[in-house]
C-alpha positions in Angstrom: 39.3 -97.4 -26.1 37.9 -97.4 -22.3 41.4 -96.7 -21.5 41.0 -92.8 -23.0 39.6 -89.7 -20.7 36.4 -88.5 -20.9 35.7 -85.4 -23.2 33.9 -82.9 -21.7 32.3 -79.6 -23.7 33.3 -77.7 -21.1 36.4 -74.8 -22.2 39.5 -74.8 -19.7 40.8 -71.1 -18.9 43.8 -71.2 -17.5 44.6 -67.4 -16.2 47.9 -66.9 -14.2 47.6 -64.6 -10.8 49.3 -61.7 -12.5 46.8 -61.9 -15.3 43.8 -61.3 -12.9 45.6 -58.7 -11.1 46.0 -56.2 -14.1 42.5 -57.4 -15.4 41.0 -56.2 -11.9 43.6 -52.9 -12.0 42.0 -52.1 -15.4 38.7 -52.8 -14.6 38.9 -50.4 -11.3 40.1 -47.8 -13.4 37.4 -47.5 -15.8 34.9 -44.6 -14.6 31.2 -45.8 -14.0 29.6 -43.9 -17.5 26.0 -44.6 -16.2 26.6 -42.5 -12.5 28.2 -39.5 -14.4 25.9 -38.7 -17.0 23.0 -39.2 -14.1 24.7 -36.1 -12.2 24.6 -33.9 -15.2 21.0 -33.4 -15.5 20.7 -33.2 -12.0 23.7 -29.8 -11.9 21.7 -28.7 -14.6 18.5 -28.9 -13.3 19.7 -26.4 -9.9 22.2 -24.1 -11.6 19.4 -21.7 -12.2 17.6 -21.6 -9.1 19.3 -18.7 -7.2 18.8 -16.7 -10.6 15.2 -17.8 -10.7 14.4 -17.1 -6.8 16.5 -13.4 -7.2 13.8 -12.9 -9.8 10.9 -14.1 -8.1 12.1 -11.7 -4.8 12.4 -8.9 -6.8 8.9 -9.6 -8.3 7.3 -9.5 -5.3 8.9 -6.4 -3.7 8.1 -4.6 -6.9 4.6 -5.1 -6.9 4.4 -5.1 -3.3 6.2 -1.1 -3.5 3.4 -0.2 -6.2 0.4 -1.9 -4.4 1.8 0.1 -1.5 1.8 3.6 -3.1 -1.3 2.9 -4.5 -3.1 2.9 -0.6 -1.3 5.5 0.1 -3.3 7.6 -2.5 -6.2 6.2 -1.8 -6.3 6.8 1.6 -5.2 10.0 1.8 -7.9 10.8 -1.3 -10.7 9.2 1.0 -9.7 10.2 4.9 -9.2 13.9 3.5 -12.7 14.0 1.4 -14.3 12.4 4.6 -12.4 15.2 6.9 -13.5 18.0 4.8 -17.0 17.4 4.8 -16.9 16.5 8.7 -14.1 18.1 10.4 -13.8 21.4 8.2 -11.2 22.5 11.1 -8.7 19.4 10.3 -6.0 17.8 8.2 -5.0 14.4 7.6 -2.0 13.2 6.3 -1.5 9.4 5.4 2.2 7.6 5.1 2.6 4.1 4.3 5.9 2.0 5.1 6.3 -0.7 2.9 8.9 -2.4 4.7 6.9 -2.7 7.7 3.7 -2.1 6.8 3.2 0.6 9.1 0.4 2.6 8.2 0.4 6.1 9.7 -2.9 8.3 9.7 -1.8 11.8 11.4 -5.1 14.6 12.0 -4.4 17.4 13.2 -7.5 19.6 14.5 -7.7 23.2 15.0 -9.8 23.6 18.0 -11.2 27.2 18.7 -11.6 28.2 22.3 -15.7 27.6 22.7 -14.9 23.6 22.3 -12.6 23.8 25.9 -15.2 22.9 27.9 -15.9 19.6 25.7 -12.1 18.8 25.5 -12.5 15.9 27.9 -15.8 14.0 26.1 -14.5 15.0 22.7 -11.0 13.5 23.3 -12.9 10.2 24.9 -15.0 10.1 21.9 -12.1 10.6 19.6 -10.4 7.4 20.8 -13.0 5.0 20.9 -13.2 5.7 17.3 -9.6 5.5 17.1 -9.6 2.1 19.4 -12.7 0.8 16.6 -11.5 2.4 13.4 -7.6 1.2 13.2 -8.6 -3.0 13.4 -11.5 -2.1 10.5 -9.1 -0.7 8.5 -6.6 -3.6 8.8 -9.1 -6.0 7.6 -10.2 -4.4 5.2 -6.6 -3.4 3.6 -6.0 -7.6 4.6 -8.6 -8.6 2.1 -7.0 -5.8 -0.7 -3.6 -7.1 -0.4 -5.7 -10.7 -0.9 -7.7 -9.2 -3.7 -4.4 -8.0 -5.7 -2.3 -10.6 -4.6 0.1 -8.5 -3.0 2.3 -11.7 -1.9 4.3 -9.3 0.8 1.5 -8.0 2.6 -0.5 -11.3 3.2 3.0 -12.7 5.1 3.6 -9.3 6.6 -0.1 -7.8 7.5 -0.4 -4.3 7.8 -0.5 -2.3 10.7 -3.0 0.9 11.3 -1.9 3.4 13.9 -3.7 6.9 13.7 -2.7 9.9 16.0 -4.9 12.6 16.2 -3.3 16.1 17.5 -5.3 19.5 18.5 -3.9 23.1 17.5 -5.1 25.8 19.0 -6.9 28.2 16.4 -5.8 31.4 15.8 -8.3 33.9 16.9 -10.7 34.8 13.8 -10.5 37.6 11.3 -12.8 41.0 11.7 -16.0 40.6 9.6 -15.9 41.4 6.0 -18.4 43.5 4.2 -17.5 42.3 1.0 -17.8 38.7 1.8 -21.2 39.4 3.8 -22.3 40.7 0.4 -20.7 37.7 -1.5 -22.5 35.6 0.6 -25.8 37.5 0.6 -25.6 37.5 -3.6 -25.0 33.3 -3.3 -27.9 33.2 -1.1 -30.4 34.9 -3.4 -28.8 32.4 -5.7 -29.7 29.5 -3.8 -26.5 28.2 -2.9 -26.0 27.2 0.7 -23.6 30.0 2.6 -24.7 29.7 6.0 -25.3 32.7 8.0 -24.0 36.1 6.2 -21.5 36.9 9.2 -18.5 38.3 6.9 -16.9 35.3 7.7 -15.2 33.1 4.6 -16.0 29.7 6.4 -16.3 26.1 4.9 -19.9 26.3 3.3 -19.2 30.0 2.0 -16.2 28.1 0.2 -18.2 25.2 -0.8 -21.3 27.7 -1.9 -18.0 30.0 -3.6 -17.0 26.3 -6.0 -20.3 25.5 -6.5 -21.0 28.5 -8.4 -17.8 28.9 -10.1 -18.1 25.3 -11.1 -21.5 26.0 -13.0 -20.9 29.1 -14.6 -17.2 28.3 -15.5 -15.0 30.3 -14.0 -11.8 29.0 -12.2 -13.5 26.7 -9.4 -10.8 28.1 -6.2 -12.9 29.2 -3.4 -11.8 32.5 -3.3 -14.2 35.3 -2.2 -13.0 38.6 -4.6 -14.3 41.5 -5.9 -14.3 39.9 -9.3 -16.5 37.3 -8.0 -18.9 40.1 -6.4 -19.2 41.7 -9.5 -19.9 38.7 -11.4 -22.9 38.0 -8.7 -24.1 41.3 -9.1 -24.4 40.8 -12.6 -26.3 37.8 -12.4 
C-alpha cells in the first residue's frame, strides 16, 4: 500500500497550445459590453447642445432687439418733451444701433441772428453739457439693461454720442392782427401768451392747447379764425 501515489484533490487540465490559442482569438473578439453602453449616454447627453445654444442665442438677441426699441422710444419721448420746454427753436432725433450699441442723439437748433454774438459761449456751454451729459446717460442705460436683464447689453455696454448742429433761422413772419387779437382774447382768459406781438411763438401755442384742451376742441396749436371767434364768444 506505501508503494501507491499520493491522491491529491487538486483537478489536472491538460489544454493543448492550439486550444489556448483559439480560446484567446475568441476571447479578443468579444466587444467590451460595459465601455459601449457607457458612450451612449454620454452621445446622448451632447447631441442637443448646438440646438439648445442656437436657441439660447436667438433668445437673447430677441430680447436684446425689443429692449433696444424700447430706449429708443423712450428717449426720443423724453429728450423731445425736455427740448420743447427749453429749446423751443430745436429738434432732437434719437437712433439706437443694436448691434453696436451706438446711441445717436442728433439736435438741431435754429439760431436767429440776435444770438451771433453769444455763438462762441453758447457753443462752449453746449459741450460741456455734452462732455457731462453722454457718460450719465451710459450709466444710467448700464443699470436698465441690468434692471431687464438685457444679457447683450451688459457684455456689449452702450455707447452715447450726441451731436448738436445750428441752422440758421429763416427771417420771421410780418405781425399778425389776427393772432395779436388771439392772443389778447387768451390773455383776458388767463392763459400765458407772452407779449401780444402778432407773433405765433411757443407759449402762444402752448396758451393755443391749453385752451383747446379744456373746452374740447381739437388740441393742434393752430391760431384761426375759428378759434378767434370761439374766444370772442367766451
Amino acid at each position: 500500500m506505501s508503494d501507491l501515489p499520493e491522491l491529491r484533490n487538486e483537478p489536472t487540465i491538460e489544454t493543448s497550445r492550439g486550444e489556448l490559442e483559439e480560446f484567446s482569438r475568441g476571447y479578443r473578439s468579444v466587444p467590451d459590453r460595459r465601455d459601449h453602453h457607457d458612450d451612449e449616454p454620454r452621445k446622448s447627453r451632447f447631441r442637443y447642445a448646438p440646438t439648445l445654444l442656437a436657441i439660447l442665442v436667438a433668445l437673447v438677441a430677441g430680447w436684446h432687439w425689443f429692449a433696444a426699441n424700447h430706449y429708443e422710444k423712450e428717449l426720443t419721448r423724453n429728450l423731445a418733451s425736455y427740448v420743447r420746454k427749453n429749446l423751443p427753436d430745436a429738434s432732437v432725433s434719437v437712433d439706437v444701433h443694436p448691434l453696436t450699441n451706438l446711441i445717436e442723439i442728433q439736435v438741431t437748433r435754429n439760431v436767429a441772428r440776435k444770438e451771433a454774438a453769444f455763438d462762441f459761449f453758447g457753443d462752449a456751454i453746449i459741450e460741456f453739457v455734452r462732455q457731462e451729459l453722454e457718460p450719465k446717460m451710459e450709466r444710467e442705460l448700464s443699470l436698465v439693461a441690468r434692471r431687464d436683464v438685457d444679457l447683450y447689453a451688459m457684455m456689449v455696454a452702450y455707447k452715447v454720442s450726441i451731436s448738436i448742429d445750428k441752422v440758421r433761422a429763416p427771417p420771421l413772419p410780418p405781425p399778425s392782427r389776427m393772432v395779436q387779437e388771439i392772443q389778447s382774447q387768451l390773455s383776458a382768459h388767463g392763459y400765458d401768451t407772452g407779449p401780444a406781438d402778432g407773433r405765433l411763438g411757443q407759449r402762444t401755442r402752448n396758451a393755443i392747447e391749453g385752451f383747446q384742451s379744456n373746452h374740447g376742441l381739437t388740441v393742434d396749436g393752430r391760431a384761426t379764425g375759428e378759434l378767434l371767434e370761439i374766444l370772442r364768444k367766451e
